[in-house]
C-alpha positions in Angstrom: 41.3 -50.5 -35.6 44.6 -50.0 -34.0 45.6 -46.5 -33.6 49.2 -45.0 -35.6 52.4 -45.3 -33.4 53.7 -42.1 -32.0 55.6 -40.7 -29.5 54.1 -38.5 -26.2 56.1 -35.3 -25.2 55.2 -34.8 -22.3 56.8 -31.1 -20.9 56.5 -29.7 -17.1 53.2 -28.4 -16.2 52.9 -25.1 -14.2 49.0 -25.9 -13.3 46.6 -28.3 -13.9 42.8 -26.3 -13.6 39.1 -27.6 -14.7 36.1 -29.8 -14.1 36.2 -32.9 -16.0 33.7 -35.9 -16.3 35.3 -38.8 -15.6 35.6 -41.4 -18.7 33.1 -44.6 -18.3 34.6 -47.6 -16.7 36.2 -50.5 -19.1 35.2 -53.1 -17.0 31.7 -52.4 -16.5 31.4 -52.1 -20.0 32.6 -54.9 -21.6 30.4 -57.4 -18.4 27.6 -54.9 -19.7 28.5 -56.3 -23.4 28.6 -59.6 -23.0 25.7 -59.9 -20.9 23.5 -57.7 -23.0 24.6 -60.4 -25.5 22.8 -62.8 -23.7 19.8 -61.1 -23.4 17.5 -60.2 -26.5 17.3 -56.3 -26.3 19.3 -53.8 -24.2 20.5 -50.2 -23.7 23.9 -49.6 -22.4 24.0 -45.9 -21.9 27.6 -43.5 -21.2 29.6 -46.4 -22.7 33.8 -46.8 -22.9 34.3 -46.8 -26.7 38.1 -47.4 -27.0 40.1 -50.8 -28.4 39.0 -53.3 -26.0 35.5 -52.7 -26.2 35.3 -52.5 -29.9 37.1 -55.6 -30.2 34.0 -56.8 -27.3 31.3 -55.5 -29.8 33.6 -56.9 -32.7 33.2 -60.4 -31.1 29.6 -60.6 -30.3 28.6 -59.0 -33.6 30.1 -62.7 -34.6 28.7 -64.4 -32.4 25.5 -63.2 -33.9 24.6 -59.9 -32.2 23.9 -56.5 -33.5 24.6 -53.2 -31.9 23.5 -50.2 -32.8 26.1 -47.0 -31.7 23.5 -43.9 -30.6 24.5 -40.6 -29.1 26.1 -41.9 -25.8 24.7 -45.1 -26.1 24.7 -48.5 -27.3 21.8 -50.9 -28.4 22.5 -54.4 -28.1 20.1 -56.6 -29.8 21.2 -59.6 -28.4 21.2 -63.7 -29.1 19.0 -64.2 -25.7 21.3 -67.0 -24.5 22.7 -69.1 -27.2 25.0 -67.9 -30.0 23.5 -68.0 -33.3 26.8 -68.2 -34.8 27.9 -71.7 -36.5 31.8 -71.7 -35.8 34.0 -69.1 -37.0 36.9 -67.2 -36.2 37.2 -65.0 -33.7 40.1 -61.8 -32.5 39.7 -60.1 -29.0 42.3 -57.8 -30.0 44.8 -57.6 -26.7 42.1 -57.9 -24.3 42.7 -60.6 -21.8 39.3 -59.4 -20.1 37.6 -60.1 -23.0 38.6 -63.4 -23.6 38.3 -65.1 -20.7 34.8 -63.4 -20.1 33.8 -64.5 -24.2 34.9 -68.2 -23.4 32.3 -69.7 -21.8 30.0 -67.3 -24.3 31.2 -69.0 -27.0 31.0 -72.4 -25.5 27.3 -71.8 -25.5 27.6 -71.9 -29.2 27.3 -74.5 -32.1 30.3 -75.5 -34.1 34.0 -74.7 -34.3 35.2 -71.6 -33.1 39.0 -70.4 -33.4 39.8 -67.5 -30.8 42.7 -65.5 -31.4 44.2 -62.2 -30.6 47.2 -59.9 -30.9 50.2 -58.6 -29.1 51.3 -59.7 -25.5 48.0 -61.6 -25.2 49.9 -64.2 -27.7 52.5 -65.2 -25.0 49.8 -65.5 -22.1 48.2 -68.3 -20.4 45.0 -69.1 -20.2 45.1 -72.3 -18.7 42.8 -71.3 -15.2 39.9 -70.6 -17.7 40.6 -73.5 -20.0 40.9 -76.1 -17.3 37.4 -74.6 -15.8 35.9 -75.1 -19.2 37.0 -78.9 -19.4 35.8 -79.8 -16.3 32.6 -78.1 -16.8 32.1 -80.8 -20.8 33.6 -78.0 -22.8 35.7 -79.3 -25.5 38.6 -76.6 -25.6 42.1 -76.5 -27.2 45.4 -74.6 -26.9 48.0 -74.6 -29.1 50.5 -75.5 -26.3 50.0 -77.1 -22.8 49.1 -73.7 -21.2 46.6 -72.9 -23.3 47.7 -69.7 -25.3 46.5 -68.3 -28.3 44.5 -69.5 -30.7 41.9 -71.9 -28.9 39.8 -73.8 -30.5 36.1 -74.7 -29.2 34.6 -77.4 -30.2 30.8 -75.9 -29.0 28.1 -78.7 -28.7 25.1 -75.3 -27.4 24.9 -75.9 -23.8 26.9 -76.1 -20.7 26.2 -78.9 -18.3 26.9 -76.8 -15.2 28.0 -78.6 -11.9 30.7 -78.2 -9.6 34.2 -76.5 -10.7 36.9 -75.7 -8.8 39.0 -72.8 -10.3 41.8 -70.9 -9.3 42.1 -67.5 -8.2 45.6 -66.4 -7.4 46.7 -65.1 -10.9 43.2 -63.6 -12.0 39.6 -62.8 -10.6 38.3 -63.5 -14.5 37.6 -67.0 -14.5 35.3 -66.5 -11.8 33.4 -63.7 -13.6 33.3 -65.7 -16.8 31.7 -68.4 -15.2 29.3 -66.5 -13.5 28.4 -64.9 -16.8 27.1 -67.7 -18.4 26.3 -70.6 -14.9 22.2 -69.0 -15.1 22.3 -70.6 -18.6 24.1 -74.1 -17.8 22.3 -77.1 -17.6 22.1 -77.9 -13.9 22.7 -75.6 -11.1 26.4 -74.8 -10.9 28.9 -74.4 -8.0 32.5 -72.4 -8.6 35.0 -73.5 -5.1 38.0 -71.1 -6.0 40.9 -72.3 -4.1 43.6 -70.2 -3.1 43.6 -66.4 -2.6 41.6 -64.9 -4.9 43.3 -61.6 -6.3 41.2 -58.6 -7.6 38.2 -59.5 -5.8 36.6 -55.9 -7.1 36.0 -57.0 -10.4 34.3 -60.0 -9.2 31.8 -57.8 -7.7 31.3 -55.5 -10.5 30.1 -58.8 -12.6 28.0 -59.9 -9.9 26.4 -56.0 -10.0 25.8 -56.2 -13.8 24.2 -59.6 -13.2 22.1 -58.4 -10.6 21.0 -55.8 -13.0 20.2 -58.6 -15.5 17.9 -60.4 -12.6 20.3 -62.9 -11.6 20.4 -64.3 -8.6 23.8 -65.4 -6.9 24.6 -67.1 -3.6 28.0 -66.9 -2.2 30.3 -67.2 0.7 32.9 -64.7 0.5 34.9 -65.4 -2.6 35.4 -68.5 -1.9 32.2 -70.0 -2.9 29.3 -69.2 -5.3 26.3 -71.2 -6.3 24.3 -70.0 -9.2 20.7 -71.4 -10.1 20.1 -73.1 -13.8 17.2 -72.0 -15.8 17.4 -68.5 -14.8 17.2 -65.9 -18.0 19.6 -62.9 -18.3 16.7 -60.1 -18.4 17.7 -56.5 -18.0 14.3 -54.4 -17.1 16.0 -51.2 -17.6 19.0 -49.2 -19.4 22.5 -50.5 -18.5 23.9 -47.3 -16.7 28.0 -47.2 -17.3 29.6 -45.2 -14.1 32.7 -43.1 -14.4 36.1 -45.4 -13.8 38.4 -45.1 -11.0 41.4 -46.8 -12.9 41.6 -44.0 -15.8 40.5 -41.3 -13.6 43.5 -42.5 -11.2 45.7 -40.6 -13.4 44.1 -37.6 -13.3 43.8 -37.5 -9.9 47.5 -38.7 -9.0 48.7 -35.8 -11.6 46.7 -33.0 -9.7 48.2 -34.2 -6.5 52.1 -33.5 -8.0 51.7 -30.3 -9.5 50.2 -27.2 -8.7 46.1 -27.7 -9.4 42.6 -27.0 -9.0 40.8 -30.2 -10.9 37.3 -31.5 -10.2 36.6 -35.1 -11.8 32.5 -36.0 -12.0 30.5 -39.0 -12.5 33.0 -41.1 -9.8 30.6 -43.0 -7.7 31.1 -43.5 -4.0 30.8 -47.3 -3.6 31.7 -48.0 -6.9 34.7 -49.9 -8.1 37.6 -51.0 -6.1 40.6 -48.4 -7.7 38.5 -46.4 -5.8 40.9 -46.9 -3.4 43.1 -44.6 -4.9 41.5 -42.2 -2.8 42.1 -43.2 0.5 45.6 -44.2 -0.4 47.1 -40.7 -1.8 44.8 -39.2 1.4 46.7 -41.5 3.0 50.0 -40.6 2.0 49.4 -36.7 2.8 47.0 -35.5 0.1 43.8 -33.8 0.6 41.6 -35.2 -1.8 37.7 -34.6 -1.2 35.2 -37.0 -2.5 31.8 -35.3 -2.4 28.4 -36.1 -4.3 30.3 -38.4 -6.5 32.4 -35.3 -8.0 36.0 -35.8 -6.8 38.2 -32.2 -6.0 41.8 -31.7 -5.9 43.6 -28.6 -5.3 47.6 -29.8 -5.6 50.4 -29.8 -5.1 50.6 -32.1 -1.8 53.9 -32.8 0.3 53.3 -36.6 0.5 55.2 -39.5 2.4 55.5 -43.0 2.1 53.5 -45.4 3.3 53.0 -49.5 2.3 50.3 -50.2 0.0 48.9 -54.0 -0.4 47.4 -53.8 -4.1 46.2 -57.6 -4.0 42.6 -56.1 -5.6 43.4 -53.1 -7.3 46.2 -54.2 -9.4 45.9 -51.8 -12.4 46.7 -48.7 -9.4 49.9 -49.9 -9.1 52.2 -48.5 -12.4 50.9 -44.9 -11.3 51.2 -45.6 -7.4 54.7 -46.7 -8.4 54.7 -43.2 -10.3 53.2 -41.2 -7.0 55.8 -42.8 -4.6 58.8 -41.4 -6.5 57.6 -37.9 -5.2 57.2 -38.9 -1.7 59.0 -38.6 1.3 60.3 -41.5 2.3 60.3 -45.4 1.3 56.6 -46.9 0.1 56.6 -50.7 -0.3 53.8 -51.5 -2.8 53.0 -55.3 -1.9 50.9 -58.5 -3.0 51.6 -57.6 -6.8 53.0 -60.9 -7.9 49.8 -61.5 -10.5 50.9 -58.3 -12.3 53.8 -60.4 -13.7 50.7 -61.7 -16.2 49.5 -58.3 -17.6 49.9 -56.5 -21.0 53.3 -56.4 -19.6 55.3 -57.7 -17.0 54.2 -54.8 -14.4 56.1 -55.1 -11.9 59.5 -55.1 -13.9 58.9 -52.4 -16.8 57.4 -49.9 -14.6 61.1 -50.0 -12.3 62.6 -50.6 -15.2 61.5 -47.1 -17.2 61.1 -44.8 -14.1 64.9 -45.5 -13.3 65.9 -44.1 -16.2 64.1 -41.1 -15.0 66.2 -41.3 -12.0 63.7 -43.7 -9.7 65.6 -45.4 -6.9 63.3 -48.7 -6.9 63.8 -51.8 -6.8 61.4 -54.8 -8.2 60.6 -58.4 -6.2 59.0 -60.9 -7.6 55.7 -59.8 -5.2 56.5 -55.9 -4.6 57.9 -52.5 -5.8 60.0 -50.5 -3.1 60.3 -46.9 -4.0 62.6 -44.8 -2.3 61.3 -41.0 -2.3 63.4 -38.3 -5.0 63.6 -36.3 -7.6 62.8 -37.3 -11.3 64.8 -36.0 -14.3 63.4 -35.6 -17.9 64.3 -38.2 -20.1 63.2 -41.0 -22.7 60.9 -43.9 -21.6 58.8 -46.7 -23.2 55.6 -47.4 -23.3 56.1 -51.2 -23.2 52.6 -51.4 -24.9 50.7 -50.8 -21.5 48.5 -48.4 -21.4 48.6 -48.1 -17.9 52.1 -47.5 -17.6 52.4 -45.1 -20.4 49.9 -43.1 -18.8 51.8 -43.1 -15.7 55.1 -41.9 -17.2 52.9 -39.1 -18.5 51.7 -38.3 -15.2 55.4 -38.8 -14.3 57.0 -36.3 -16.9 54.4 -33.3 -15.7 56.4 -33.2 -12.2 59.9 -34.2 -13.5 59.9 -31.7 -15.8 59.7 -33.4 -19.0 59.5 -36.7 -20.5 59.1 -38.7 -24.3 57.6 -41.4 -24.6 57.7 -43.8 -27.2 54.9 -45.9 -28.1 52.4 -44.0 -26.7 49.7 -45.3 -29.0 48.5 -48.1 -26.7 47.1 -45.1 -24.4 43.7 -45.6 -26.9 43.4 -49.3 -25.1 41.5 -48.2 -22.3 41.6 -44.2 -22.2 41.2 -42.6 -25.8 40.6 -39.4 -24.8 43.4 -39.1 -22.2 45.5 -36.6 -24.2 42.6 -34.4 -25.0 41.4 -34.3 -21.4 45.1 -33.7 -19.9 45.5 -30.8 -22.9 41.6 -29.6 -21.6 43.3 -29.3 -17.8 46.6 -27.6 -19.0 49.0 -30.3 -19.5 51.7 -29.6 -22.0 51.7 -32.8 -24.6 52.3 -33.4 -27.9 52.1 -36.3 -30.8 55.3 -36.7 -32.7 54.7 -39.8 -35.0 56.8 -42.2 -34.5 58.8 -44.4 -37.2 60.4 -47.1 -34.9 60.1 -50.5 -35.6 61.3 -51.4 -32.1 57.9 -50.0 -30.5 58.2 -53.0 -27.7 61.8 -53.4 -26.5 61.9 -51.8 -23.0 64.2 -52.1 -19.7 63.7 -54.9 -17.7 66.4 -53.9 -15.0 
């Protein structure tokens, strides 16, 4: 269920103290869904419970699985391959993850399916994924020539597998949702993406789940991947969810700013590409240490610019954007041009709110350039993107102040970002909001 708009005062903080486990990673959970889906019994232990992954358990519950919510755990009794469902309708909520991995899930299906979902998710394509499907026998529909919202499936219960060439360059997710489901397919299958693949993380962390499940995967690169028929998705053990770089990014980037003495567990070394977020603010002058998977930050940091190339780790970029504002000097954040394609557009409503906190930056169609100085308080939009207002947050702590409406979307992907922040020392506070205009945000 969708959380009650409200606003986010955000007020200076004078220091940000405490040990804090870091929240479990989205995308690892919602691969670990689906594919527990596709097995007949499995544990997922330490999993994300916000929007997008009810609207995950939401969707498979359709499809005809059941999950059980424990203390810090989820068990998925799954439909070992093939929906049981007959048809139906189907909502993923605003999770573009989530549909593109669901898909091919549902393709596997019998009947007439109608996927639908909400929000910005509405106005996006889904063409790449679409186009996959078709080659691959799947009889799939849009309701315009670039596939948006709602698509119908016309599911016959199998996949014939084969080769498919996909593309890569706005999204890594129609390679992880084919992955998902090519053990199952008819005939061993072959995925040729052509161009360069962005956010080639995330096709790893699928290929890890998958590996979990006992699935083998050949592959050259990103470029190629051949995946075996007749193989069973088979997990032989609890479905352990690590810590996630992307939420605890914001946590990190806000110790960096102000005056702090933070410790964030449960972040694996070689887990997850936003782990770069690490090596970029140590980059930029911090002093971040990244011991026994516990990260520790005593701030505040004199930082400079540097140029960032974000072509895998996309969802660092709003609070990168955020960071660079308090740097010396210019930082060029490159290779973004995919971002145009998320919840928002995020390369123009992050420049667009942090100038009117006084930002000098200035938005391309592939890049941010942020020129280094001092934030004022003001009033910024959330632009229903949780990733961005989570940044202005971050933002207001070190410019001394900072509403922001629409703050609700925050529950997305980080529920308990408030409480944590609050937990550390952060000054915030809920003020309901009554505007109808939730959405309307600068776009320079």
């Amino acid at each position: 269920m969708t959380e009650k708009s409200f606003n986010l005062k955000v007020r200076r903080a004078s220091l940000l103290k405490g040990r804090l486990k870091a929240p479990p990673s989205k995308s690892y959970t919602i691969r670990a869904l689906i594919c527990a889906g596709l097995d007949a019994k499995v544990k997922i232990v330490n999993p994300l419970i916000a929007e997008d992954t009810r609207a995950a358990m939401r969707a498979l519950e359709h499809l005809g699985a059941r999950i059980k919510p424990g203390k810090n755990f989820l068990l998925v009794t799954g439909f070992a391959g093939f929906p049981s469902a007959k048809g139906g309708r189907l909502n993923t909520g605003e999770s573009g993850t989530l549909l593109r991995l669901l898909l091919p899930v549902i393709a596997l299906g019998k009947g007439k399916f109608v996927v639908n979902g909400r929000g910005t998710l509405l106005k996006r394509t889904n063409k790449p994924i679409a186009q996959a499907l078709l080659s691959l026998g799947v009889e799939i529909k849009g309701s315009d020539s670039d596939f948006r919202l709602p698509l119908t499936i016309d599911a016959k219960g199998k996949i014939p597998g084969g080769r498919v060439k996909v593309s890569g360059s706005l999204s890594s997710q129609t390679i992880s949702s084919l992955l998902n489901i090519a053990p199952l397919a008819e005939s061993d299958t072959k995925i040729i993406a052509e161009g360069e693949v962005v956010s080639r993380p995330y096709i790893d962390i699928t290929i890890d789940v998958l590996r979990q499940a006992g699935i083998g995967i050949l592959r050259q690169g990103y470029g190629k991947f051949f995946v075996k028929s007749g193989q069973r998705i088979n997990f032989k053990k609890d479905v352990v969810i690590p810590g996630d770089y992307s939420s605890a990014a914001f946590l990190i980037a806000a110790s960096c700013l102000v005056k702090s003495d933070v410790t964030i567990t449960d972040l694996l070394k070689d887990s997850q590409g936003d782990r770069q977020i690490i090596h970029i603010l140590n980059a930029m002058g911090a002093k971040i240490k990244h011991i026994n998977n516990e990260v520790s930050i005593k701030g505040p940091f004199e930082l400079k610019g540097i140029d960032v190339n974000c072509r895998d780790t996309p969802d660092l970029v709003p609070i990168l954007a955020v960071v660079a504002c308090f740097a010396r000097g210019k930082t060029r954040i490159f290779n973004i041009g995919h971002l145009a394609h998320k919840e928002s557009n995020r390369i123009l409503a992050p420049a667009g709110e942090l100038k009117k906190l006084g930002a000098k930056i200035t938005a391309g169609t592939d890049n941010l350039v942020i020129e280094g100085s001092a934030l004022k308080p003001g009033e910024v939009c959330g632009c229903n993107d949780h990733r961005i207002a989570m940044s202005l947050a971050v933002a207001g702590l070190a410019a001394g102040g900072v509403d922001i409406r629409g703050a609700e979307c925050i529950s997305k992907s980080y529920p308990n970002f408030i409480p944590d922040m609050k937990f550390l020392g952060a000054k915030f506070s809920r003020v309901r909001n009554l505007s109808k205009n939730l959405a309307s945000y600068s776009i320079l």
